[in-house]
Structures are given as C-alpha cells and as structure tokens.
N, C-alpha and C positions, 0 to 999 in steps of 0.2 A: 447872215452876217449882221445886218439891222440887229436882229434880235438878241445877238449876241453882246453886241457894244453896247445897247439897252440894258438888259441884263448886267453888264457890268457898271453903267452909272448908275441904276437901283442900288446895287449891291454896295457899292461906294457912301453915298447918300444916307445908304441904314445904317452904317459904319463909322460916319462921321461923329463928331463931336457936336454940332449944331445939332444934329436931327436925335443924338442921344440926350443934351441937354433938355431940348425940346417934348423928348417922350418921357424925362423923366419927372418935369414939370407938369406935366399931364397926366401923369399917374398920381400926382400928389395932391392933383388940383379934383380930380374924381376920386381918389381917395379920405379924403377931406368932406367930400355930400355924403359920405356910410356912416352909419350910426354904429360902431364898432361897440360891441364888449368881449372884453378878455378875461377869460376864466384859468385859475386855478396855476398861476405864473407865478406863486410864491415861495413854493415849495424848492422848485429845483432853482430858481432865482438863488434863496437862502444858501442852498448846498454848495450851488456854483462858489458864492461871495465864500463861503465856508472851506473856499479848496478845494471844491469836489470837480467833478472832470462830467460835462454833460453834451449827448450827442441826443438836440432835436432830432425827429423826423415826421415827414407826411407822405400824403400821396400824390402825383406829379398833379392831377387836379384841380390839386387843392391851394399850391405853392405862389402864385401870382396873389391873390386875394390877404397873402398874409407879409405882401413890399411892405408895405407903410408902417404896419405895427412894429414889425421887426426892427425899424431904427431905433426904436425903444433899448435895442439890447446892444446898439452897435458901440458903446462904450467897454464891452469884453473882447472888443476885437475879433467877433469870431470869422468863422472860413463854413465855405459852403461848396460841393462843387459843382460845376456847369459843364455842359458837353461842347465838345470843339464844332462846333453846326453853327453855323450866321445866325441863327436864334440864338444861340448860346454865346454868341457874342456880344449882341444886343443885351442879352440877359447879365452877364459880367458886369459889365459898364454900367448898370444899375443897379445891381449890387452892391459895388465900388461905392457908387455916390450916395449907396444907403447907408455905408458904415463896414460891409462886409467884405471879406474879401475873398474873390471868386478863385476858386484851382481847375483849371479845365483839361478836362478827360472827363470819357466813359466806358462803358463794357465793351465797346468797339473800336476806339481810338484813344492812348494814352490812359487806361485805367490803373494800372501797375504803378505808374508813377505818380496819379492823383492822388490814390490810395494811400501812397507813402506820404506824400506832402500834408493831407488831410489830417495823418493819425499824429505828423509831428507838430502842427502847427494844434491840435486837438491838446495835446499833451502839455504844451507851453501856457496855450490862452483858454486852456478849462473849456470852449465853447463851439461847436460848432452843428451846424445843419445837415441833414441828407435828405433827401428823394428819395423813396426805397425802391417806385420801380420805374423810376426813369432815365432816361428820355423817352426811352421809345415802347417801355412795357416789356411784357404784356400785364395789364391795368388789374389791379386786385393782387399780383404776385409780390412779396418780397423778397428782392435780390438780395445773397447774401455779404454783398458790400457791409451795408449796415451793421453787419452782426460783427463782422470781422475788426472793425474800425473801433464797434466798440472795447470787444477784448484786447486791440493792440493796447488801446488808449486807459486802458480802465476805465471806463467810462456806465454809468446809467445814460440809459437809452428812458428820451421821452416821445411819446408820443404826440403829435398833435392835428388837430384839424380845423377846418373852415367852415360854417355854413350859411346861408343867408334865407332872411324872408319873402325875397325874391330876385332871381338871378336867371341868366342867357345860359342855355348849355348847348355847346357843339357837338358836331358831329364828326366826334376826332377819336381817336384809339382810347384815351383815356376819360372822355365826354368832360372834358376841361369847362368848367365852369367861373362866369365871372358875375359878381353880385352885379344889382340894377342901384343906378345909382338913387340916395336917399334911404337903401333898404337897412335894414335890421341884422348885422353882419355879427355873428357869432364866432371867434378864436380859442377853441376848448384845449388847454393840456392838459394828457391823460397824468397816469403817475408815473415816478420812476421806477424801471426795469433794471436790475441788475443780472444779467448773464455772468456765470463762473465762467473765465476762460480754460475753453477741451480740447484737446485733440481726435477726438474720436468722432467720424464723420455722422455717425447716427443721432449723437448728441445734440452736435450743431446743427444737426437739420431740427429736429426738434425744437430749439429754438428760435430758430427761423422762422420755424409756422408756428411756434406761437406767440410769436411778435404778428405776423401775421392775422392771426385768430381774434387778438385782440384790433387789430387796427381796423379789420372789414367792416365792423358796424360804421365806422366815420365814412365810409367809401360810400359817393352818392352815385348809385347804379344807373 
C-alpha cells in the first residue's frame, strides 16, 4: 500500500509542471557545454521554405541528443510523435516547450489515430519528425509507419543522426546513447529520399529496407 501511494506521488512529481520546467532547464543548460556541429541542413531546409513537404527521421537512440538543435526549426511548426508511456509524457512537454508539437500514440496504443493527425498536420506545416523504430524496437528495424506517413503526405523522407566524441551508452534495448558533456557532438542529415506512393506490398516492403539499409550505418551498435 506504502509503495503504491509512493508510486503515485513520483508519478505526480514527473508530471508536474515545476519538475518539467525544471528538466527542461536542464537539458538546455547541458545542452549548451556540447560543441555541436550540424551538417548538411540546407538542402531540405531550402525545399521545405520552397513548398516542399519533409519528414525527418532517426533512430530512437539517437533522438534525445538532437532536443536542443531541433528548436532551430521550431518556427515551421512541426509535429513529432511520442508514445502514451509516463516517459512519453515527460518527453511531449518538452517537445511542446522546444517549439514542436507532440501527437501521442504508438504501435500499441493510439497509432491509427496518431498516424492520421501526423500525415495532416505534415500536409499543412510541410514539416515533421518520426522515430522509425520506436519506442520499444526492436533497435536497427524500420517500422513501416515511416514510410506510410510519408506517401500519404507526399513528402521526402530525411534521414538523420547523432554522434559524439565521447558519450554514456546504456544498457537498454536500443543502447540509448547520451553525449558527455563538453564533447564534440556531430547532427548529420542524410539526403532526401523520395518514395513513389504503391499499393503493392512487395514494393513497399522494399522500400522499407531500403530506408533501412541506408540508415544502419548511423546505428551505433
């Protein structure tokens, strides 16, 4: 019983607005000691200002390490989505105060409907993010959310990823990595990919893996 009402003020506490204020202050404040450079953001920048319709993505690893730069773009309004999980809560609400704005669902709860919200709000504000294989993996796979989102939306799919000169990696499903602060933090994006939208399931799997194919070399094993 203890453990339980415990559990529930924690859970409270994460929730708040003090303690999201507070973490997101602190993300910006260790965000601020990395030596960031960002590569090759001009191109699909250009396209976007140009009209064009562009869906980032990474790998769930990778996605914390790229908060801070990302308000860089949060003048195109874009959308990102986050899973209904008390981490995913947390993660919205920081989102939110970076500029983006979070849609939550995933493969297990509310994806149908994220999906939709995603490819319309994609359509409107030319811009948004995905995760290809999270929350929960399995790490190196991408889901074909991604792919789908981007033929509703017409959209070029970019690639991008994260890496640093020295960083912590866990011991979690997708060995989530966070640079050490002061380190040498590298934000590469790839080029744009254009998928024909098919109907023909062998096609889109195909595409799939090779969205895929391309992304694994960013993946740090």
């Amino acid at each position: 019983m203890e453990c339980s009402i415990l559990r529930i003020k924690i859970d409270r506490l994460l929730k708040s607005e003090a303690f999201i204020s507070f973490f997101y202050r602190l993300i910006l404040f260790y965000s601020w000691t990395l030596r960031l450079k960002i590569e090759n953001d001009k191109d699909w920048m250009d396209y976007r200002r140009n009209g064009g319709v562009v869906l980032l993505c990474t790998w769930h690893q990778q996605f914390f390490s790229a908060i801070f730069p990302f308000k860089n773009y949060k003048t195109f309004n874009p959308s990102i989505i986050i899973s209904q999980s008390r981490d995913g809560e947390i993660v919205a609400k920081i989102a939110l105060r970076n500029g983006w704005n979070p849609i939550r669902g995933s493969s297990s709860k509310g994806g149908m409907e994220a999906l939709k919200k995603i490819i319309a709000n994609l359509k409107e504000k030319k811009l948004a993010a995905h995760i290809v294989d999270g929350p929960k993996g399995p790490s190196g796979i991408v889901k074909p959310g991604v792919i789908r989102i981007a033929h509703a939306a017409n959209a070029v799919i970019v690639p991008f990823s994260v890496s640093a000169e020295k960083a912590w990696y866990f011991n979690s499903w997708d060995k989530f990595f966070l640079p050490k602060p002061f380190s040498k933090v590298f934000l590469r994006f790839g080029k744009m990919i254009k998928f024909d939208r098919v109907k023909d399931k062998e096609i889109f799997e195909r595409q799939r893996m090779r969205l895929e194919e391309l992304m694994l070399p960013a993946l740090i094993a």
